[in-house]
C-alpha positions in Angstrom: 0.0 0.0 0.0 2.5 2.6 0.3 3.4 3.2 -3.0 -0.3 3.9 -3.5 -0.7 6.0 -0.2 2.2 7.9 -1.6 1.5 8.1 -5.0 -2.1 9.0 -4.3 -1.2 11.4 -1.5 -2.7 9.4 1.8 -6.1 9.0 -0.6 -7.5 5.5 -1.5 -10.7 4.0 -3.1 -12.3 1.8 -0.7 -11.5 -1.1 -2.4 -7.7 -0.6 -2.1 -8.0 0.2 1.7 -9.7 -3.8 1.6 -7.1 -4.9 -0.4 -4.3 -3.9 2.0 -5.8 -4.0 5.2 -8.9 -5.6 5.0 -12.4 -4.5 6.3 -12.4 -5.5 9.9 -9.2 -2.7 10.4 -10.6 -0.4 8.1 -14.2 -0.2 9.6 -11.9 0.3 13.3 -9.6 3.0 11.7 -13.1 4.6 10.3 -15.2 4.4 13.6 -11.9 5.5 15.9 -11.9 8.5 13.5 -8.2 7.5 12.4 -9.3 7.6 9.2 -11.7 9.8 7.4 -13.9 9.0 4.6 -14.8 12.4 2.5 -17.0 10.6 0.0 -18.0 7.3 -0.4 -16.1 5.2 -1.6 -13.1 6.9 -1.0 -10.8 7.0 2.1 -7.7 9.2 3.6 -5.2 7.9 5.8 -5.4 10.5 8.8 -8.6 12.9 10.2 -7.2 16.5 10.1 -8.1 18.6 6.9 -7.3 18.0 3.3 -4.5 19.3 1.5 -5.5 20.5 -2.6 -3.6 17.8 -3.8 -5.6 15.4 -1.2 -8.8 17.0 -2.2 -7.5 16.8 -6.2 -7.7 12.6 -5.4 -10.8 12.6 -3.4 -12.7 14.0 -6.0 -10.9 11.9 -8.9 -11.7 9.1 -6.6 -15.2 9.7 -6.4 -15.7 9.5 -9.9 -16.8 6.3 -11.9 -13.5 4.1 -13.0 -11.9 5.6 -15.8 -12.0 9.0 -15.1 -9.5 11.5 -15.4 -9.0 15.0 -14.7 -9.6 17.3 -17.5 -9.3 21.1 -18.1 -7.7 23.5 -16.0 -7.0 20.5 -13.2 -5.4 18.7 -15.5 -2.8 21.6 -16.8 -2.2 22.8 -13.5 -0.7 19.4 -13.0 1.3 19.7 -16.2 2.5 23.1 -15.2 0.1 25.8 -16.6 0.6 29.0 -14.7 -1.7 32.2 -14.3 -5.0 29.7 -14.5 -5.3 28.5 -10.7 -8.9 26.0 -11.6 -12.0 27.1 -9.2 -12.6 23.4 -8.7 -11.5 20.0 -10.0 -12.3 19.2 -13.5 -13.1 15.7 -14.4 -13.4 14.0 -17.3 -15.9 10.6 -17.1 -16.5 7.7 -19.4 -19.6 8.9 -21.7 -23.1 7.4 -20.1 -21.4 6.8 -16.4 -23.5 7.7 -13.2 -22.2 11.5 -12.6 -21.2 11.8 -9.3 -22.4 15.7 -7.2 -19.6 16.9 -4.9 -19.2 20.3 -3.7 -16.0 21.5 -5.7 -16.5 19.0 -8.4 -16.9 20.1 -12.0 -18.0 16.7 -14.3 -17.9 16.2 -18.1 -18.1 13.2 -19.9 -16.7 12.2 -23.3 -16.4 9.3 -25.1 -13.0 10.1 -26.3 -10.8 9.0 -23.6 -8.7 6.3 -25.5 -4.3 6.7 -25.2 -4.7 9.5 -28.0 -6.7 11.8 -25.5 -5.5 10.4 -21.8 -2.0 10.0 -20.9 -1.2 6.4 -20.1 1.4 7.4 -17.6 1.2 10.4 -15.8 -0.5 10.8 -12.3 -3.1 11.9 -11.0 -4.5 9.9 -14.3 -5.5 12.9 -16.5 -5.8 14.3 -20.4 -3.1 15.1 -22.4 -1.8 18.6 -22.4 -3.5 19.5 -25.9 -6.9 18.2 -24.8 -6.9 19.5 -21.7 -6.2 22.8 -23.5 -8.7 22.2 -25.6 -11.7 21.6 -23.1 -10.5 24.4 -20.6 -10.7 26.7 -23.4 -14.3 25.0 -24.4 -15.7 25.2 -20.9 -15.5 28.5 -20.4 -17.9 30.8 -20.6 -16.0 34.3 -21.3 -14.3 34.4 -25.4 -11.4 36.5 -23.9 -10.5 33.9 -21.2 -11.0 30.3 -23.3 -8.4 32.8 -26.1 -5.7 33.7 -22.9 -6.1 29.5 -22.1 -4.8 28.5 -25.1 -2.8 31.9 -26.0 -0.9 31.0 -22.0 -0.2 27.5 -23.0 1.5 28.1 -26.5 3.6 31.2 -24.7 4.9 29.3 -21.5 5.7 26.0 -24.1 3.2 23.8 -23.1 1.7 22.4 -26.8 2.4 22.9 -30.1 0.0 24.5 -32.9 0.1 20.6 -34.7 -0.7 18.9 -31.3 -3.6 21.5 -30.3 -5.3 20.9 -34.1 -5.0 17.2 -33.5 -6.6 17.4 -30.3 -9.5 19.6 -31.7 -10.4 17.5 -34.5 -10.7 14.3 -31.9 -12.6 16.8 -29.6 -15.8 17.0 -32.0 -18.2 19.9 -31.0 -17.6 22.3 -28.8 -18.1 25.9 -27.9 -15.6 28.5 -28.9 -14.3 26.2 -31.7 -13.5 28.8 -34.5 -11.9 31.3 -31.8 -9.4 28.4 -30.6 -8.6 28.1 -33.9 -8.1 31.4 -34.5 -6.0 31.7 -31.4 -3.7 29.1 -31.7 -2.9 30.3 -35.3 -2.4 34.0 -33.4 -0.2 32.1 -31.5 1.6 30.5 -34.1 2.1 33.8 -35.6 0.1 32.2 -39.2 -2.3 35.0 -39.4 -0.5 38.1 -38.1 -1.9 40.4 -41.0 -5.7 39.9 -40.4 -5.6 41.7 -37.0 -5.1 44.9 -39.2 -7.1 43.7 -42.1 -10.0 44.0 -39.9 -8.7 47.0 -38.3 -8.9 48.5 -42.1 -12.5 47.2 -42.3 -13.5 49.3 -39.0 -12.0 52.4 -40.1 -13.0 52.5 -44.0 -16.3 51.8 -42.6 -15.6 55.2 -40.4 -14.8 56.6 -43.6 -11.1 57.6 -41.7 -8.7 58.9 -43.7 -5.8 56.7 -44.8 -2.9 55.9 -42.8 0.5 55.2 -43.5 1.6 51.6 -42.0 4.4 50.7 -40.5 6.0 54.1 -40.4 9.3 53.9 -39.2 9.4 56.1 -36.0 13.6 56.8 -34.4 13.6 56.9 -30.7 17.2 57.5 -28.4 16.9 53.8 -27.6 16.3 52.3 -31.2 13.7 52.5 -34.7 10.3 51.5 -33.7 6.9 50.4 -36.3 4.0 52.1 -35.9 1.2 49.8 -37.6 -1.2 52.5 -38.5 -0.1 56.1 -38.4 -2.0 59.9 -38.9 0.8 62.4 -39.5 -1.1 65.0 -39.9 -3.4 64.2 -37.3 -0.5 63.2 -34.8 -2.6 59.8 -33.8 -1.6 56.2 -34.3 -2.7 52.9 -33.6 -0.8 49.4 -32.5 -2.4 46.5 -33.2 -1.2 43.5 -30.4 -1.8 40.0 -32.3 -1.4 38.3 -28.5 -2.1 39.2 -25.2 1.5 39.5 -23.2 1.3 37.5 -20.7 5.6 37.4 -20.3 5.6 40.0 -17.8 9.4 41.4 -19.6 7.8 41.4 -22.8 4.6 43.6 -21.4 6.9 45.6 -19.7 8.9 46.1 -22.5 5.9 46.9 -24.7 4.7 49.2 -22.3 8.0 51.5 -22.4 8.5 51.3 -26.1 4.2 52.9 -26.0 5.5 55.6 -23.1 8.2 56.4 -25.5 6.3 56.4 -28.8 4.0 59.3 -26.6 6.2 61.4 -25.6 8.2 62.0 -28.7 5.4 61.6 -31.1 1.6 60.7 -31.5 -1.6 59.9 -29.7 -1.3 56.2 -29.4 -4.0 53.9 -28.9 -3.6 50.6 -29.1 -6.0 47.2 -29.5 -5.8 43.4 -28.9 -6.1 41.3 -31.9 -9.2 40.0 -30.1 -10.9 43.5 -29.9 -10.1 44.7 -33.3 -12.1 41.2 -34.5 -14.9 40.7 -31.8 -15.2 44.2 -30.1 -15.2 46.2 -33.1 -17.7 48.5 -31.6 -15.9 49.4 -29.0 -12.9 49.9 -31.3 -14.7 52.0 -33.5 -15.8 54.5 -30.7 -12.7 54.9 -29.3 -11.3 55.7 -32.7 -14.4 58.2 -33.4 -13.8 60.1 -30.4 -9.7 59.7 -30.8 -10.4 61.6 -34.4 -13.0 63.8 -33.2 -10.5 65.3 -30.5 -7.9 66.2 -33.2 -9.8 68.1 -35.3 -11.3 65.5 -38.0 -14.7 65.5 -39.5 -16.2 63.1 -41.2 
């Protein structure tokens, strides 16, 4: 039993508990309060208060056989950072009895063959490109399914082959073509249609035209400017990802300080704004234009 107890963190089905020291000591260790069982089914090896990971294998436990965590549970285990999960994910055999736990968050699939589930790794969960896949799926909020699978490209989790894969297995799901779109953002394969549709916004605006990537010469090196209104003294930068390297953002963030100072009016838009918020993005550009003096 120890390597389970260890492997499994002090947390074991009630079957194993039987199997190692058999049902007349583990109804004692039960009734003495020795041992605690959170769910049934499922025992821990001591009575104070669970640790996550302890609480990660009761609810895992708790699940039919064959489930795995999924989702944001599952990449925190292979080293996601910035998306701590709310609960734990599982993933369950399609058509088995879905179990209600407080702090338990159940979807089933029927695609949880060797392609989908690591055969290996514990706690038994999806691989990295799935779990990407069905964290970015179950949630709710556009923006934060795109950071999901945006934060797992940057910080070297998948690749943009493995994350397609795992998406064509995956079938259905919500926020399909804006995955797509974002792991091809982060693959740098579309990096012109940001300010394609940034075009779209302002012809429809009936904005002048710009120049594009106008050289601009600051003391500490050339910059681009995407879009650029001499005359006007405004610009625009277009982001095609979110920076979620906090030396990059900072970085970004001083070269847009310096840009101001020297120069334009700078605004600047996410990728995802310029193609899903293009209302807001065409307000703020109204009223940018409106302050310097232009008329439609």
């Amino acid at each position: 039993m120890s390597d389970e107890l260890e492997t499994q963190c002090g947390v074991l089905t009630t079957a194993q508990a039987l199997q190692h020291v058999g049902e007349k000591r583990l109804r004692a260790k039960v009734r003495n309060r020795l041992w605690q069982q959170p769910y049934r089914g499922v025992v821990v090896t001591h009575n104070g208060p669970l640790t996550p990971e302890q609480a990660t294998w009761a609810h895992l436990l708790a699940c039919p056989p064959g489930s795995v965590l999924g989702g944001l549970s599952a990449l925190e285990q292979d080293g996601l950072t910035g998306f701590p999960p709310d609960a734990t994910y599982a993933v369950i055999p399609d058509h088995a009895r879905r179990p209600e736990r407080d702090g338990l968050v159940v979807h089933s699939s029927v695609y949880l063959d060797e392609r989908d589930v690591h055969p290996l790794r514990t706690p038994p969960r999806t691989r990295t490109p799935r779990s990407i896949v069905d964290a970015a799926s179950w949630s709710e909020a556009p923006r934060r399914a795109r950071a999901i699978v945006l934060a797992s490209a940057q910080q070297g989790l998948v690749r943009t082959r493995e994350l397609r894969d795992a998406l064509t297995r995956r079938g259905t799901c919500r926020h399909r073509a804006l995955i797509v779109e974002s792991y091809l953002d982060a693959a740098g394969g579309i990096q012109s249609l940001p300010e394609r549709d940034f075009d779209a916004i302002r012809g429809r605006l009936r904005l002048p035209e710009p120049t594009r990537q106008r050289r601009v010469r600051r003391k500490d090196g050339k910059y681009y400017l995407d879009v650029a209104w001499d005359e006007y003294e405004l610009a625009i930068e277009i982001h095609g990802i979110p920076h979620m390297r906090v030396l990059q953002w900072d970085a970004d963030l001083l070269r847009a300080n310096e840009i101001v100072i020297g120069g334009p009016k700078l605004l600047i838009f996410s990728s995802y704004a310029v193609r899903h918020e293009c209302e807001v993005v065409a307000d703020q550009l109204r009223r940018l234009f409106a302050n310097a003096g232009w008329h439609a």
